[in-house]
LUMSE-604420 format. One record per atom (N, C-alpha, C): residue in one letter; x, y, z. Coordinates in pm, whole numbers, padded with zeros to 5 digits, always signed. Layout:
// LUMSE-604420
AXYZ
...
***
This chain:
// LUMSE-604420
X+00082-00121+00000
X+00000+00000+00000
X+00086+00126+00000
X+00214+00138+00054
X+00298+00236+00077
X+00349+00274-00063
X+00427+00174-00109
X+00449+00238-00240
X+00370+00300-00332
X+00252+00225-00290
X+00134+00269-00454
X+00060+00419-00386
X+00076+00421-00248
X+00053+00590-00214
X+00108+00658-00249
X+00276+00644-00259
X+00395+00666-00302
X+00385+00750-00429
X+00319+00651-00486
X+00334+00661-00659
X+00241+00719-00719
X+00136+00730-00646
X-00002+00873-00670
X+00040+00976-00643
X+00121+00984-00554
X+00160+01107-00530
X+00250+01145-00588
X+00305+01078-00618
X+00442+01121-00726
X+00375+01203-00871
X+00249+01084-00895
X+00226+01097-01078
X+00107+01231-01068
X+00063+01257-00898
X-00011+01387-00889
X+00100+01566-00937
X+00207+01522-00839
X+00326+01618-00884
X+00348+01637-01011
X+00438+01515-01094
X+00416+01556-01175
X+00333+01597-01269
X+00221+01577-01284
X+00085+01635-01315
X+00089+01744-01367
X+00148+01823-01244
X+00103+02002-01273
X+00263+02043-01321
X+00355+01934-01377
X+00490+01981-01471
X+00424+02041-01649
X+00395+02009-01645
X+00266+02080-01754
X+00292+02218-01766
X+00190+02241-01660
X+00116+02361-01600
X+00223+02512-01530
X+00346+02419-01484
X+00437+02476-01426
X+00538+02539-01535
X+00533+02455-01688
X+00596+02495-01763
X+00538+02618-01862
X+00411+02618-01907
X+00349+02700-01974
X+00358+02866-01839
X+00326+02837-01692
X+00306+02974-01640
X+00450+03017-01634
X+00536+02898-01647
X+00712+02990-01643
X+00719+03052-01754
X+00702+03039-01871
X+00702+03059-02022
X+00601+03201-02010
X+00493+03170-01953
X+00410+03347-02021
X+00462+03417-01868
X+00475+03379-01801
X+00588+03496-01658
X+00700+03570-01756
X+00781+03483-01783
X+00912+03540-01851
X+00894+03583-01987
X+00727+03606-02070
X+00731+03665-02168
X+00660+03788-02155
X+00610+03801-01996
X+00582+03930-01958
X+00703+04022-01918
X+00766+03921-01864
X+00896+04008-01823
X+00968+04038-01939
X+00983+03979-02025
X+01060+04035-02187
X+00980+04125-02243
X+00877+04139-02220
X+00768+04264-02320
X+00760+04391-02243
X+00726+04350-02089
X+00719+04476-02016
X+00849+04553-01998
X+00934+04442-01932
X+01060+04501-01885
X+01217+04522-01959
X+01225+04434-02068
X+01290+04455-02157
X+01275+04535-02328
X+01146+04477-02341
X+01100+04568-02441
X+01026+04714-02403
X+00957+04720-02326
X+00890+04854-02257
X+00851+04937-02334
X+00730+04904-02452
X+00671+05027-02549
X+00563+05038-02490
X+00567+05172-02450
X+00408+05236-02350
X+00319+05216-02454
X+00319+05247-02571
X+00177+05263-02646
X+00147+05101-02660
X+00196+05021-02677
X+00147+04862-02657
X+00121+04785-02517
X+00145+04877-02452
X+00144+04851-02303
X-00011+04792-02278
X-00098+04862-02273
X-00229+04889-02222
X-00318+04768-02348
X-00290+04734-02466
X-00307+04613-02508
X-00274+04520-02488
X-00132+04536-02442
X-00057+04396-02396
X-00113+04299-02238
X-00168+04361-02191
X-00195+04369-02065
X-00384+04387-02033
X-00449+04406-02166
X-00576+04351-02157
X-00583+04174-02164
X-00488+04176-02310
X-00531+04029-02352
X-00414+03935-02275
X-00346+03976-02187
X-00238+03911-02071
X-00339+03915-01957
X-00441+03998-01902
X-00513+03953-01797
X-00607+03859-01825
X-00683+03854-01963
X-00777+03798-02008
X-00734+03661-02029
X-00591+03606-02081
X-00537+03530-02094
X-00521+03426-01992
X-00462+03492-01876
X-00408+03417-01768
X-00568+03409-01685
X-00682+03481-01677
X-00830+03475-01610
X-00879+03306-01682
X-00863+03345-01808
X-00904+03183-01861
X-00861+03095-01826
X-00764+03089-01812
X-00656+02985-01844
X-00662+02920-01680
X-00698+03016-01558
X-00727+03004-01407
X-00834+02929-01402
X-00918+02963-01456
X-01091+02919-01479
X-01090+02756-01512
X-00988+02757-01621
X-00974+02635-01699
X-00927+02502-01589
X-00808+02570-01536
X-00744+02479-01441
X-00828+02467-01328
X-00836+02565-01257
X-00912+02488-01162
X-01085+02523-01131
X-01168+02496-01250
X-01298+02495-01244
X-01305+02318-01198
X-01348+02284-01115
X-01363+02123-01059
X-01472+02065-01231
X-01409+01929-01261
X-01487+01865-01366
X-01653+01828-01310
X-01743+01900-01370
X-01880+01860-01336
X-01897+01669-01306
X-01986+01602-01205
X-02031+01451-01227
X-02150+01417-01241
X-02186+01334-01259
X-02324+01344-01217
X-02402+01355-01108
X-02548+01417-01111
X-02625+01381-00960
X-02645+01263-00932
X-02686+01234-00786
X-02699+01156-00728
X-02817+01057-00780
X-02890+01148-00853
X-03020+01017-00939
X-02979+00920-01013
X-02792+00933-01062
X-02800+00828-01139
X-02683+00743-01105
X-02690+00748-00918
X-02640+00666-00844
X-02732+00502-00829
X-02689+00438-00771
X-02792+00291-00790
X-02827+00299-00627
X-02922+00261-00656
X-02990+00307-00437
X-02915+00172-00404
X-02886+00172-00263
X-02861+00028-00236
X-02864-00064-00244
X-03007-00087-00235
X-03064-00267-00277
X-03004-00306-00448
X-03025-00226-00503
X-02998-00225-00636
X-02852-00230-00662
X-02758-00182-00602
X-02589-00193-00610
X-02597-00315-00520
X-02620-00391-00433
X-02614-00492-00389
X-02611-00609-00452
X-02813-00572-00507
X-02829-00733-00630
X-02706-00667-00746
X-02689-00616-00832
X-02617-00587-00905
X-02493-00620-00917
X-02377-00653-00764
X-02274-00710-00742
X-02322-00824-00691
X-02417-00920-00689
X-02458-01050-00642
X-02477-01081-00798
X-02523-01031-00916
X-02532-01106-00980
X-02409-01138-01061
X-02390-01211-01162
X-02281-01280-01250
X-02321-01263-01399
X-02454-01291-01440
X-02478-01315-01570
X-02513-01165-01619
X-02455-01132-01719
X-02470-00976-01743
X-02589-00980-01819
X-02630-01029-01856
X-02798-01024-01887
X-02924-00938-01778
X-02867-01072-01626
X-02938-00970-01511
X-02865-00852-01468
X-02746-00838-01470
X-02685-00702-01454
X-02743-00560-01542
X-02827-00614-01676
X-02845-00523-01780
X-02964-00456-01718
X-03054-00599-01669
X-03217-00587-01630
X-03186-00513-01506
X-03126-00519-01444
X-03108-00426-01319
X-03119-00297-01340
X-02985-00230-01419
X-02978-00145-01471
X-03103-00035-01541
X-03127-00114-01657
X-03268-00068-01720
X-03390-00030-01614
X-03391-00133-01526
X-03450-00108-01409
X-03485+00036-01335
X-03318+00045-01335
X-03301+00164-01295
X-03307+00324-01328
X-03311+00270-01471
X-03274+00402-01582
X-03371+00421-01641
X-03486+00369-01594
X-03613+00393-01704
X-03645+00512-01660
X-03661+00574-01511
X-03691+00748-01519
X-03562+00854-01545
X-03456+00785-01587
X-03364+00838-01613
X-03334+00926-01707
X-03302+01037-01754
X-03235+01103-01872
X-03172+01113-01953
X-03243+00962-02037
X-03082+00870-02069
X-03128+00779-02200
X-03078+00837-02323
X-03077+00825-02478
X-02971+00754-02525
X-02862+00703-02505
X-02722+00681-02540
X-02703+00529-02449
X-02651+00439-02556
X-02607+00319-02472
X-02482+00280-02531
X-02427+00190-02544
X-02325+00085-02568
X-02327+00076-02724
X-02231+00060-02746
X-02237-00022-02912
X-02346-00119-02882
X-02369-00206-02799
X-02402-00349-02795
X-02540-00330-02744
X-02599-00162-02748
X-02727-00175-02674
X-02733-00213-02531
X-02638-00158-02455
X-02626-00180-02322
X-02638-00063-02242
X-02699-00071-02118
X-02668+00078-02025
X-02576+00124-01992
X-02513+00236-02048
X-02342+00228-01982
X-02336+00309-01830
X-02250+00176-01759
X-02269+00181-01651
X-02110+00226-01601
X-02087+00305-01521
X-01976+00325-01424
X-01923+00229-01318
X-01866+00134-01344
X-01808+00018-01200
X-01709+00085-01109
X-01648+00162-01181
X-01556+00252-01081
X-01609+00327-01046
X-01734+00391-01107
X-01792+00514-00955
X-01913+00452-00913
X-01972+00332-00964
X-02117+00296-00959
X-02232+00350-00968
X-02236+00417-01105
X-02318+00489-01134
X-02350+00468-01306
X-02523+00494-01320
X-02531+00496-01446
X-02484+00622-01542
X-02407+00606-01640
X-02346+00768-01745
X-02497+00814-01802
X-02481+00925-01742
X-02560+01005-01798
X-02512+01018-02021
X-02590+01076-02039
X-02540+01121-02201
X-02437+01176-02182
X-02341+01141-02314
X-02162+01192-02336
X-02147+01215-02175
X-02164+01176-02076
X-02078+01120-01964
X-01967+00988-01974
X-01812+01062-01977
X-01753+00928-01981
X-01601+00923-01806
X-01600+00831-01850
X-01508+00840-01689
X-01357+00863-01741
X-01312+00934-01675
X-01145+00980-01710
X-01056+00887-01557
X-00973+00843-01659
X-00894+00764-01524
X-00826+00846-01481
X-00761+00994-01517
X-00650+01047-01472
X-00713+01118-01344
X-00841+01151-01383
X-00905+01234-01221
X-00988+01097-01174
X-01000+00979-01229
X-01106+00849-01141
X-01218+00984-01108
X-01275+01016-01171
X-01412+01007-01166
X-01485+01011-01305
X-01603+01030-01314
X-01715+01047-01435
X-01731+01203-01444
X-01696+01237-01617
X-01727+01418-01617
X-01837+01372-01724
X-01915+01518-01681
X-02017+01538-01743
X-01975+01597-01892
X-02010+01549-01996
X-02007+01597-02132
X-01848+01602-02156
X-01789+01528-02110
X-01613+01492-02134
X-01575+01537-02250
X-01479+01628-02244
X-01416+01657-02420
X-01278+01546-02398
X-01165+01557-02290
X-01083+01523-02308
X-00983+01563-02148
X-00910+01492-02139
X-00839+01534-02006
X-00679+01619-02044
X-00675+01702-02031
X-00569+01814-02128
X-00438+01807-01995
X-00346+01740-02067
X-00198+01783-01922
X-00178+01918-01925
X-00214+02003-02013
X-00123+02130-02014
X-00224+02214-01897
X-00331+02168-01846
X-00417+02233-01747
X-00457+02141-01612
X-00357+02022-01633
X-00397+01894-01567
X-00508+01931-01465
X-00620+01896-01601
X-00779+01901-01579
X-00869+01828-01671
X-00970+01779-01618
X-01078+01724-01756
X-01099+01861-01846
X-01124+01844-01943
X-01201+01963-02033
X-01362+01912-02043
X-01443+01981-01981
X-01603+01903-01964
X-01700+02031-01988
X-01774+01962-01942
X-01932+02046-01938
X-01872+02131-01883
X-01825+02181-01718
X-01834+02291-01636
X-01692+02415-01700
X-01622+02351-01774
X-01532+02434-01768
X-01489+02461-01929
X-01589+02391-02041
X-01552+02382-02192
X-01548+02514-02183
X-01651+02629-02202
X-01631+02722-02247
X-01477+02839-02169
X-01472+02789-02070
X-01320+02884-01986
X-01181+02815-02110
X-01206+02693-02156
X-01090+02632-02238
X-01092+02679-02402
X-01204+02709-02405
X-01233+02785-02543
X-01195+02933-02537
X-01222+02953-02452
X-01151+03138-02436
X-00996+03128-02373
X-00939+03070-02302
X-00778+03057-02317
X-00743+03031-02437
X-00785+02916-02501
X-00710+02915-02651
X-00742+03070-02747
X-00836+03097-02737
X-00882+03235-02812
X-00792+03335-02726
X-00767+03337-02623
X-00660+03454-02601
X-00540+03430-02574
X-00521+03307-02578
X-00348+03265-02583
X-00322+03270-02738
X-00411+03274-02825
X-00407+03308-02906
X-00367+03436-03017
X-00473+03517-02913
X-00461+03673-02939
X-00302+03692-02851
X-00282+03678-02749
X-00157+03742-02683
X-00056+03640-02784
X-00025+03547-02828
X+00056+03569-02907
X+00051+03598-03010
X-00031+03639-03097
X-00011+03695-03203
X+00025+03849-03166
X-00049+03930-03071
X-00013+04043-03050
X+00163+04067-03016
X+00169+03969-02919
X+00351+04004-02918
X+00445+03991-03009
X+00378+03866-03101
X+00473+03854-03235
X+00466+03966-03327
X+00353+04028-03343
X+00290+04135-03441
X+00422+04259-03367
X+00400+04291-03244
X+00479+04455-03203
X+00662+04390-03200
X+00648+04272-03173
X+00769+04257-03161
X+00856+04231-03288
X+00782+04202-03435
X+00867+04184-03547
X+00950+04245-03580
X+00929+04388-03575
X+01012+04489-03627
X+01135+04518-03521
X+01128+04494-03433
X+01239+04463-03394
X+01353+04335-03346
X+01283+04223-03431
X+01330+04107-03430
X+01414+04122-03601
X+01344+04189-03719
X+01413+04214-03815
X+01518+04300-03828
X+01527+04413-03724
X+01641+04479-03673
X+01749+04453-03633
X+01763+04342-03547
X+01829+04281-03469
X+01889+04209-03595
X+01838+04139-03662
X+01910+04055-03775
X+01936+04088-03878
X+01904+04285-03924
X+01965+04363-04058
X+02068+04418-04049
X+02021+04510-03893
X+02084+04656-03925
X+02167+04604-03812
X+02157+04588-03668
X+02240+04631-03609
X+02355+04530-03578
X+02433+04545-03639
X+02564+04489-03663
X+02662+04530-03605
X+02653+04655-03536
X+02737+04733-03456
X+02776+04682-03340
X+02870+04664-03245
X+02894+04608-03112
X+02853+04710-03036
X+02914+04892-03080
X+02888+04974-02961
X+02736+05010-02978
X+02640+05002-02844
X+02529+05086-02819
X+02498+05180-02891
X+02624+05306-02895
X+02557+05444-02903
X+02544+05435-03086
X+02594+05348-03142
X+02586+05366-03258
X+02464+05289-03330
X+02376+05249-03280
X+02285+05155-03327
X+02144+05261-03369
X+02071+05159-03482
X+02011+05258-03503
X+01938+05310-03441
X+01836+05459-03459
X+01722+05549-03359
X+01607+05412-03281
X+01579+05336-03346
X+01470+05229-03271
X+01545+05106-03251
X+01645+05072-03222
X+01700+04912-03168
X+01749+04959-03031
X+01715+04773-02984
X+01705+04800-02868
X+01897+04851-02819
X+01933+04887-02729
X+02096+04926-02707
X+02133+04792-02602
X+02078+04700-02571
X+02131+04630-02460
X+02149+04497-02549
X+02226+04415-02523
X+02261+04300-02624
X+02175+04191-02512
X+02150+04188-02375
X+02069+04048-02335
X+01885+04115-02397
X+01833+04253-02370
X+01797+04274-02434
X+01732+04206-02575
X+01803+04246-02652
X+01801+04150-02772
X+01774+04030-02809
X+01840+03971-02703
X+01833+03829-02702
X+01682+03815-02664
X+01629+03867-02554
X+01526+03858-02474
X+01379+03834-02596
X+01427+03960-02687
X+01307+04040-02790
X+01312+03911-02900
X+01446+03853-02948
X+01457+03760-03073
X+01393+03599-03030
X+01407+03562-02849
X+01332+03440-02848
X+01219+03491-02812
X+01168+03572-02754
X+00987+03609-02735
X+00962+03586-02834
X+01019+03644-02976
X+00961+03632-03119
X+00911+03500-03193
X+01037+03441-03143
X+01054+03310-03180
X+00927+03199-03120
X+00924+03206-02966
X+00853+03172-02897
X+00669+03201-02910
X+00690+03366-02939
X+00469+03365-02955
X+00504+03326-03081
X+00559+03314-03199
X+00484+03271-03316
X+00485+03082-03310
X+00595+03024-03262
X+00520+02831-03259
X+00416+02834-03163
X+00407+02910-03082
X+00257+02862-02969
X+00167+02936-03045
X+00138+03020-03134
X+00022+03104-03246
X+00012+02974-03317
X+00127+02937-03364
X+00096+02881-03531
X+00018+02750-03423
X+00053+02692-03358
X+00018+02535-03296
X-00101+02589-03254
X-00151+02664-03142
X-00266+02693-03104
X-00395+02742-03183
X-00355+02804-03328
X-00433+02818-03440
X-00507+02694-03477
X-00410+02585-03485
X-00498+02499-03566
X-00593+02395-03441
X-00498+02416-03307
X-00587+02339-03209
X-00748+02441-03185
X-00738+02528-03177
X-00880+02656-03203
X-00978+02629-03270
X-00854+02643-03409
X-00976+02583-03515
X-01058+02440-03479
X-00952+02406-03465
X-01090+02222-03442
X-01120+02247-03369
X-01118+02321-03227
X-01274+02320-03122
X-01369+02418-03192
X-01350+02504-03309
X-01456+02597-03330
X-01524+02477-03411
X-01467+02450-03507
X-01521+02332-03558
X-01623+02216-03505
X-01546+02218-03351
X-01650+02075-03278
X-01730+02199-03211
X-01759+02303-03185
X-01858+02360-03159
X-01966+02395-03225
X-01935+02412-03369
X-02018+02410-03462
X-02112+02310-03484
X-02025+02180-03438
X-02137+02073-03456
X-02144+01990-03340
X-02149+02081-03245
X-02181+02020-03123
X-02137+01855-03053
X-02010+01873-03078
X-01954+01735-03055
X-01882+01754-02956
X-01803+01638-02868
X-01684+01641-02841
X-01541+01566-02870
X-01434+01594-02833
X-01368+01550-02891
X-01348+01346-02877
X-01410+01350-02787
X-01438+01154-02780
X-01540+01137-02848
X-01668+01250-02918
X-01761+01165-02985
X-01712+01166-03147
X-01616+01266-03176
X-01545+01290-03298
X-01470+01146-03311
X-01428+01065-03264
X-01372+00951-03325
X-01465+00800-03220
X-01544+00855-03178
X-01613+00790-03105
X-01784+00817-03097
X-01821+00782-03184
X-01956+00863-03249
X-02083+00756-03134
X-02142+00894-03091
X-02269+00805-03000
X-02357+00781-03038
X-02446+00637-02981
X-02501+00548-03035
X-02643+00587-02972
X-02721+00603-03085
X-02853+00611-03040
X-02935+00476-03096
X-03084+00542-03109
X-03181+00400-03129
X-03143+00353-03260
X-03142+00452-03391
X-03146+00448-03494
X-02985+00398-03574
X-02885+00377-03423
X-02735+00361-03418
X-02650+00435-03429
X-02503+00444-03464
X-02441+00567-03451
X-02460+00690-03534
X-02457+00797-03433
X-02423+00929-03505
X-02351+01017-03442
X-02280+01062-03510
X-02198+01153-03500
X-02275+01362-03464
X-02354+01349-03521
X-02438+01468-03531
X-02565+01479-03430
X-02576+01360-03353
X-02738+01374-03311
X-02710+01458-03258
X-02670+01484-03169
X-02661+01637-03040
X-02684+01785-03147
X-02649+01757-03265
X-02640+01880-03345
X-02737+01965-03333
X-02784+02060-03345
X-02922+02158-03337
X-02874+02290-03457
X-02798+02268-03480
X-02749+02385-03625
X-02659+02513-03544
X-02554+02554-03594
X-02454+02633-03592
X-02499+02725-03470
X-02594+02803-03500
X-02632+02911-03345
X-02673+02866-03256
X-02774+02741-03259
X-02813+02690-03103
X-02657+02629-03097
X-02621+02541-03119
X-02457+02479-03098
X-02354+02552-03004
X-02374+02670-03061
X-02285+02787-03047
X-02340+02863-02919
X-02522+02857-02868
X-02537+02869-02753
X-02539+02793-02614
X-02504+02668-02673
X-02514+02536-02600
X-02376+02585-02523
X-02311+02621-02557
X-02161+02688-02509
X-02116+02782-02450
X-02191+02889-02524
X-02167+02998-02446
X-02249+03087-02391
X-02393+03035-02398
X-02502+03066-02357
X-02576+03187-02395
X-02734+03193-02359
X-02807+03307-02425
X-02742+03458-02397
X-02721+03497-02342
X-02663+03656-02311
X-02510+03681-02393
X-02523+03706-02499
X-02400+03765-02577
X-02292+03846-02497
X-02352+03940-02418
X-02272+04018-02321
X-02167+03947-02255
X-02210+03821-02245
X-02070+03723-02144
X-02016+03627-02231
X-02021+03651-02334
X-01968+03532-02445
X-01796+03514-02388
X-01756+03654-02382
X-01597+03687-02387
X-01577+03673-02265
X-01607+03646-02208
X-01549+03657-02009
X-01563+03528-01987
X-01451+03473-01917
X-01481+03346-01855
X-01542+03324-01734
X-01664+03343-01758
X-01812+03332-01644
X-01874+03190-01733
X-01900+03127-01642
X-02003+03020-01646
X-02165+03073-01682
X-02164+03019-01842
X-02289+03068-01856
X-02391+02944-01998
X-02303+02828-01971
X-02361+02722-02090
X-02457+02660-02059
X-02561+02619-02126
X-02722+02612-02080
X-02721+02439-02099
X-02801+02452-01968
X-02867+02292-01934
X-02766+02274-01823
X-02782+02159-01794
X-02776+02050-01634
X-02591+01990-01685
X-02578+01952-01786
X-02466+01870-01828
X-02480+01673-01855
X-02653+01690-01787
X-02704+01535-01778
X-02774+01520-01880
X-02844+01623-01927
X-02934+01593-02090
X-02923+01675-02159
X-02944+01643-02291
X-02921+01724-02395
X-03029+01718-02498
X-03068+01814-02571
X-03194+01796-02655
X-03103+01710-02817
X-03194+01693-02866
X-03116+01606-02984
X-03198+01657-03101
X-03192+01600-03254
X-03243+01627-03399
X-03324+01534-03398
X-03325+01440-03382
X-03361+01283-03403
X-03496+01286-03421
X-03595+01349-03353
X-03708+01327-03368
X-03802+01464-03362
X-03915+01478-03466
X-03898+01641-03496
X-04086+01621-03430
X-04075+01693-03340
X-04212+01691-03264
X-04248+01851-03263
X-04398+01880-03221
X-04442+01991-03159
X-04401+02009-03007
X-04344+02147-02998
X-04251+02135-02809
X-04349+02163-02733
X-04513+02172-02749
X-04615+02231-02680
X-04633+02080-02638
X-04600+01961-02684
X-04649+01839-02641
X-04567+01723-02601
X-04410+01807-02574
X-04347+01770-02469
X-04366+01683-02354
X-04383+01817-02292
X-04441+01741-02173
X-04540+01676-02079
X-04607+01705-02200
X-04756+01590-02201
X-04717+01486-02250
X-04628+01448-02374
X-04586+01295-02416
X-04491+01260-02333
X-04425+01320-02243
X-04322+01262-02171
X-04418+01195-02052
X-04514+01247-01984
X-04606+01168-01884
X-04724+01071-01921
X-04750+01077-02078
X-04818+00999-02073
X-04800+00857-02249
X-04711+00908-02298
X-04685+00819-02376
X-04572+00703-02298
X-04577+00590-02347
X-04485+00447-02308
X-04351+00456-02379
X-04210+00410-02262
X-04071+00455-02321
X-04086+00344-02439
X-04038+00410-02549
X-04039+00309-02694
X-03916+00226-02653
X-03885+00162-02750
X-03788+00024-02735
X-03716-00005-02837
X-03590-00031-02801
X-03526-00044-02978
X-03428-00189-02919
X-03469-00276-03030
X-03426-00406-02990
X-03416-00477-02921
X-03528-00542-02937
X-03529-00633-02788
X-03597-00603-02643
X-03598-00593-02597
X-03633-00571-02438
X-03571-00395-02446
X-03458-00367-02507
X-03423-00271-02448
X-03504-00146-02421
X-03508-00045-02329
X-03625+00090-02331
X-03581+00192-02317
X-03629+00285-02332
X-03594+00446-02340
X-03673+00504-02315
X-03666+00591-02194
X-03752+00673-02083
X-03797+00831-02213
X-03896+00887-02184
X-03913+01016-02289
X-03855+01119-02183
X-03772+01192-02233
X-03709+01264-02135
X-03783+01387-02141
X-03836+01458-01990
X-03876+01611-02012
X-03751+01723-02033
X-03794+01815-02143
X-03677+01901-02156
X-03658+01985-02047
X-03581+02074-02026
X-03548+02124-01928
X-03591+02325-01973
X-03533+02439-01896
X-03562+02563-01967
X-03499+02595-02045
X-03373+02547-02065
X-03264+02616-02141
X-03280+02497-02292
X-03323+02381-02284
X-03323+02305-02389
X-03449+02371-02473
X-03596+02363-02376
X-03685+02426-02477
X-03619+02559-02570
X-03578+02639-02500
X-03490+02774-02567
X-03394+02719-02705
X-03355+02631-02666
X-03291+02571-02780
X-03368+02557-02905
X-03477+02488-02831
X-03553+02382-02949
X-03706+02470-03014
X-03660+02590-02958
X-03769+02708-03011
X-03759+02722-03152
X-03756+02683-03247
X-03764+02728-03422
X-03839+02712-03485
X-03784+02673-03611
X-03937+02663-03698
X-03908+02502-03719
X-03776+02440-03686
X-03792+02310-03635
X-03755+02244-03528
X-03826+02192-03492
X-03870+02125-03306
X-03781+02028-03311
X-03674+01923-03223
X-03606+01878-03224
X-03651+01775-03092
X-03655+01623-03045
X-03661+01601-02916
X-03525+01510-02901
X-03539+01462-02816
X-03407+01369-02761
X-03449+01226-02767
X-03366+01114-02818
X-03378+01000-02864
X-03270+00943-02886
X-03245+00771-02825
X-03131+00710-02878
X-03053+00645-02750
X-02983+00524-02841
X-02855+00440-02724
X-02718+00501-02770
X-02607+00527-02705
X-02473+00561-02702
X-02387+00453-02730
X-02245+00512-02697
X-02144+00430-02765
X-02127+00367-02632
X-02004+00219-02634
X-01913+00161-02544
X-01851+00261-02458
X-01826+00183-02340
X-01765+00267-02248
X-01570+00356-02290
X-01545+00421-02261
X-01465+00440-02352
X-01330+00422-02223
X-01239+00315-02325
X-01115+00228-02254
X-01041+00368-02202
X-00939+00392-02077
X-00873+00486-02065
X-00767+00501-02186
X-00717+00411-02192
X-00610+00436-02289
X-00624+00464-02410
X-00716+00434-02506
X-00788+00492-02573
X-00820+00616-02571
X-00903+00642-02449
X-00951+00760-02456
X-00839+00891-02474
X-00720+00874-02390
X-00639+00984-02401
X-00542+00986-02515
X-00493+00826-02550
X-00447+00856-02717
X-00597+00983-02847
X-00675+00922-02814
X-00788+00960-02898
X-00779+01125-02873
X-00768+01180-02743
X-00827+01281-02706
X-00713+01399-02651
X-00567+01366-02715
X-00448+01397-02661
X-00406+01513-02767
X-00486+01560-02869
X-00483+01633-02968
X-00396+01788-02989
X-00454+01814-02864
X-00368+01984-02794
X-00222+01944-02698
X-00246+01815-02655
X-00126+01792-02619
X+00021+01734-02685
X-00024+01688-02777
X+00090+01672-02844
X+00070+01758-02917
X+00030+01837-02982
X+00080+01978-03045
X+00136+02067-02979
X+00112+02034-02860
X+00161+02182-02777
X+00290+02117-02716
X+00333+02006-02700
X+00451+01888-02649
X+00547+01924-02788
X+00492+01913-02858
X+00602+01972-02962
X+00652+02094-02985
X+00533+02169-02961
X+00611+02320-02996
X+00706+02307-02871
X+00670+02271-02728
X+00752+02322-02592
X+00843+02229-02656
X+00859+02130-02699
X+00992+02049-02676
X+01104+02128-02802
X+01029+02186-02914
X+01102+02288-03000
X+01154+02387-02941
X+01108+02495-02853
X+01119+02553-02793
X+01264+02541-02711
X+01248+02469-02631
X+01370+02418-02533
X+01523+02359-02639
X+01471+02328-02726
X+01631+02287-02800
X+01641+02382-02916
***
């Protein structure tokens, strides 16, 4: 037992070597912009999208990964028979048992309830379990080292605005700092100070300071560009990054799109109805993180929640059933158009750890490369 305490604690430390490396890196590229470069008129820009930067990026790390509520814990008697039985047949019937008032569209490849054994709990929709935090996040994108954190329901949108302003702050420093990174490598050729030209800098560490900042915001721009782009991308179509190579399984079988609702609801599913807070990393993405409205089935929303109490959960293969889920306030808002959308369907297999973080490691090895470029 000693060692393996040992060794959690070790692989917790290193954990935040990540995290420790990116805040040394934008520390010392404040200190090269403010204190070595020092242009007042870029000052007061530099230092919007440097607070805005490092606010996200706080949010990101330590917003706790949403789990589920306690409804889609198994009451006692039910986790009892459930570890008494053997034949996963009755393990299924248990389950179903359990999940028929549940909020719960998405099963198994195999048409199964996907169930949590390590937290003992049924997964809510795109609920998947991350081994690196051992628990279940709600709406899981991916577990990111560079924030050693899940990226989920509670904290997607704080990870979407760090990349958008780690973004902007490096392009902004590369942008003021070019012209004097091309200086450094035309004109001033001179050893003495006083002879250099009217705008280079006169200090030779100086220099040095201005030519790797340069060097430095443009591979974390160019790498963080294209990691941006694919979350604007999976926001557009309302995915995440485990259902992008891991497409969830509804009644009708896999899709990749069911969650979809078209580009602007998508886009409010995220960052929620009030435009005013789009840009601030405030928590403002609509719904619970346990249900989600879907395309799948195009109803009148006035009869919602009258078919949810009085129509029978339909069934897709076999014995299996599916509860009619009532929408919630922020889903009806969604599903307000001129087409009505309800929620329907079984999900994918539970998704293997190792898998999951090869699959879902996307920003990290892009960003493992630029730092490891960086350093040599």
């Amino acid at each position: 037992m000693a060692p393996s305490h040992v060794l959690k604690c070790c692989q917790k430390v290193l954990a935040w070597v990540p995290v420790a490396f990116i805040a040394l890196v934008v520390a010392w590229s404040y200190y090269a912009y403010v204190v070595e470069l020092c242009v007042f008129v870029y000052l007061v820009v530099f230092h919007l999208s440097f607070v805005m930067f490092v606010w996200s990026y706080w949010k990101t790390i330590f917003t706790s990964p949403a789990s589920p509520s306690n409804e889609f814990c198994l009451s006692k008697a039910d986790k009892e028979q459930y570890e008494k039985e053997e034949r996963p047949e009755s393990q299924q019937e248990i389950l179903r048992r359990a999940a028929k008032d549940l909020p719960i569209y998405t099963t198994t490849a195999s048409r199964a309830i996907r169930y949590c054994d390590r937290c003992q709990l049924i997964k809510p929709d795109r609920c998947h379990h991350c081994s690196a935090c051992d628990i279940c996040v709600l709406k899981m994108d991916h577990h990111c080292p560079w924030v050693n954190n899940c990226v989920g329901f509670s904290n997607y949108k704080f990870f979407l605005l760090f990349l958008m302003y780690s973004l902007l702050y490096c392009l902004f420093v590369a942008a003021t700092v070019l012209q004097y990174f091309i200086k450094f490598w035309t004109l001033c050729r001179r050893k003495a100070a006083e002879s250099c030209p009217k705008n280079e800098l006169p200090h030779t560490h100086a220099k040095f300071h201005v030519l790797f900042l340069f060097f430095v915001a443009a591979m974390f721009f160019i790498s963080i560009l294209s990691l941006f782009s694919y979350h604007c991308w999976l926001v557009g179509k309302n995915r995440s990054t485990i259902e992008t190579f891991r497409a969830p399984t509804f009644r009708n079988g896999p899709d990749k799109n069911g969650f979809s609702l078209g580009c602007s609801k998508n886009l409010r599913e995220v960052f929620g109805d009030e435009k005013k807070y789009w840009l601030l990393p405030i928590f403002t993405s609509l719904g619970d993180g346990c249900n989600f409205p879907t395309r799948l089935v195009i109803m009148d929303p006035e009869q919602l929640t009258v078919s949810s109490q009085s129509e029978p959960a339909k069934s897709s293969g076999g014995s299996q059933s599916f509860p009619t889920r009532p929408l919630s306030e922020s889903q009806n808002r969604l599903l307000a158009s001129d087409s009505q959308w309800v929620e329907s369907g079984p999900e994918e297999e539970n998704v293997k750890s190792g898998s999951l973080h090869r699959n879902t490691s996307v920003d990290s090895m892009v960003l493992f490369v630029v730092g490891f470029s960086i350093v040599f």
